[in-house]
C-alpha positions as CSV (number, residue, x, y, z in Angstrom):
1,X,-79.7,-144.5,46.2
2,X,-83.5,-143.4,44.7
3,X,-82.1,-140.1,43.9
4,X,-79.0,-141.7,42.0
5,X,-81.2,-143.8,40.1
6,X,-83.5,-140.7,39.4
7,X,-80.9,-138.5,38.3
8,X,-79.5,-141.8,36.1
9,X,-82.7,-142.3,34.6
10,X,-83.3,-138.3,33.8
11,X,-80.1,-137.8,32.7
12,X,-80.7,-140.9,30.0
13,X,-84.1,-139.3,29.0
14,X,-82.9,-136.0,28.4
15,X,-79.8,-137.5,26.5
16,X,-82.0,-139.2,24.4
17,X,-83.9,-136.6,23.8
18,X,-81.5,-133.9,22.5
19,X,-79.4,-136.7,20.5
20,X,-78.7,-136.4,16.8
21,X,-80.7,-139.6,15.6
22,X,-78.7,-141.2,13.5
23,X,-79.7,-143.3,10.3
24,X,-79.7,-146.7,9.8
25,X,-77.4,-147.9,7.2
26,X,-79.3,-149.9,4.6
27,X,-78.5,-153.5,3.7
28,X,-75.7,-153.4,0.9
29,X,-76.6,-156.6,-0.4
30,X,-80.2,-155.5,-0.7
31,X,-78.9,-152.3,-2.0
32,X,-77.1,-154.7,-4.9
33,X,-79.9,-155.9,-6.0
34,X,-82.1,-152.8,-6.3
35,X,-79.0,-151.2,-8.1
36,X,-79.3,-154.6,-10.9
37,X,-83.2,-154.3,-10.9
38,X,-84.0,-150.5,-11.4
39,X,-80.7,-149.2,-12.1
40,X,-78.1,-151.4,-14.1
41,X,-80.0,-150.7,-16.9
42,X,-78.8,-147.4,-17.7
43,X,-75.9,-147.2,-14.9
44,X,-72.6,-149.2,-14.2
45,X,-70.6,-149.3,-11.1
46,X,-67.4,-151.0,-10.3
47,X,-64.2,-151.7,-11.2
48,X,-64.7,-151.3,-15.0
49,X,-67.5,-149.5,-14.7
50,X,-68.0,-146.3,-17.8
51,X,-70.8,-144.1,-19.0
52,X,-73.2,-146.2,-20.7
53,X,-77.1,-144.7,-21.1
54,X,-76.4,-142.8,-17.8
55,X,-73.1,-142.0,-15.9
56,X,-70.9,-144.5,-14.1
57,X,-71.6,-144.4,-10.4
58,X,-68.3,-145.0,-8.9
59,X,-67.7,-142.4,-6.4
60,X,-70.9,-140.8,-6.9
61,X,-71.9,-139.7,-2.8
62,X,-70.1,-136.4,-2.7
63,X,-69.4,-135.4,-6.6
64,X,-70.6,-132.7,-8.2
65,X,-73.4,-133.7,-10.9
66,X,-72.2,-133.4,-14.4
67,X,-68.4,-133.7,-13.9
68,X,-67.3,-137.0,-15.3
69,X,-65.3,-137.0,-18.1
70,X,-66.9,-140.0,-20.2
71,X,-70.7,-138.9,-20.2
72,X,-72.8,-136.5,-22.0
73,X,-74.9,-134.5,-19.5
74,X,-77.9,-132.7,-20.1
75,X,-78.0,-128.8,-20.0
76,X,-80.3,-129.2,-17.2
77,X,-78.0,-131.1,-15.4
78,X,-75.1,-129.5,-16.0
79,X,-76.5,-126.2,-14.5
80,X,-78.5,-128.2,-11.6
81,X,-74.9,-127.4,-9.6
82,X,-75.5,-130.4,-7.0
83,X,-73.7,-132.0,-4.8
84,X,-74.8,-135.5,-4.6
85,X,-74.8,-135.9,-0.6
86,X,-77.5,-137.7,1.0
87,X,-80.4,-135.6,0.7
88,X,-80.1,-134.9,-2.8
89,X,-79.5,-138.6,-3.6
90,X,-82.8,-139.4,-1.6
91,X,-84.8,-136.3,-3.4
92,X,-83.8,-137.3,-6.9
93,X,-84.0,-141.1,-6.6
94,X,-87.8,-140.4,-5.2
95,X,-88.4,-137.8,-8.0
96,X,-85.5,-137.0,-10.1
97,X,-87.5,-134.5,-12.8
98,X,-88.6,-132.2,-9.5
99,X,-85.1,-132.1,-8.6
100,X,-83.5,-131.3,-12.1
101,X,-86.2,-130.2,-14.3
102,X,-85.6,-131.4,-17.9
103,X,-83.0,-134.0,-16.9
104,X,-82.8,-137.4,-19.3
105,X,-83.1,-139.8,-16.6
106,X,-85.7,-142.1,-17.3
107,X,-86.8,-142.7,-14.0
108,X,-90.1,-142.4,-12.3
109,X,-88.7,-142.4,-8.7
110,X,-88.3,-144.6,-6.1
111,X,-90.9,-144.5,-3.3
112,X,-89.8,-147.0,-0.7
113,X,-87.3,-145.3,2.0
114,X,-85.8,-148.8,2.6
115,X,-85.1,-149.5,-0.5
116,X,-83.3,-146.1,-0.9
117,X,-81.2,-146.6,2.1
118,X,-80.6,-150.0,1.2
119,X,-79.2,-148.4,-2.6
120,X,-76.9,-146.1,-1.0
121,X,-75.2,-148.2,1.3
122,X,-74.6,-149.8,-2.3
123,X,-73.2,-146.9,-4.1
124,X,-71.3,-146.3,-0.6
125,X,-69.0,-149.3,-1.2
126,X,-67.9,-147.5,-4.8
127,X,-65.2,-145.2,-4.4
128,X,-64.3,-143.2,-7.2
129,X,-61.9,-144.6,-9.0
């Protein structure tokens, strides 16, 4: 029965161990309001959402930057050739003018991971319409 248990509890360890990790999803309502306070400003997202100072959002996880129809991109940006997954989300919202050098975006950057997280799960709930 001790060597069950062993094997149980080394089997757990080493499972744990070689795992993926996988991310907490942020909070969408907290994600909401970060999205009113730093970005709503320049940004719309919804069912009516269109360009405004910056893009519309809708759909944003997983397009291409510089593709919709109703905004004006920057050279930069238009030759940045991103895909917004994850990563790059996380790298430009912390420091968007390393990412794209010359872009427009008005942004310092956004320092707090939690906060980030918590703005994508936000954007998550926007498909592209």
């Amino acid at each position: 029965m001790k060597k069950i248990a062993a094997l149980t509890l080394a089997l757990a360890l080493t499972a744990g161990l070689f795992s993926t990790p996988t991310l907490a999803a942020g909070d969408v309502q907290a994600g909401e309001k970060v999205f009113k306070r730093l970005c709503s400003g320049c940004h719309q997202i919804g069912e009516s959402a269109r360009a405004f100072f910056g893009p519309q959002l809708n759909g944003v996880i997983g397009r291409h930057s510089a593709v919709t129809t109703d905004y004006v991109y920057s050279d930069a940006m238009k030759s940045a050739n991103l895909v917004w997954d994850r990563e790059t989300l996380i790298a430009y919202l912390e420091a968007p003018k390393k990412v794209v050098p010359g872009t427009r975006m008005i942004f310092w950057g956004l320092s707090d991971p939690e906060k980030i997280e918590d703005l994508l799960a936000y954007l998550q709930t926007f498909p592209a319409q």
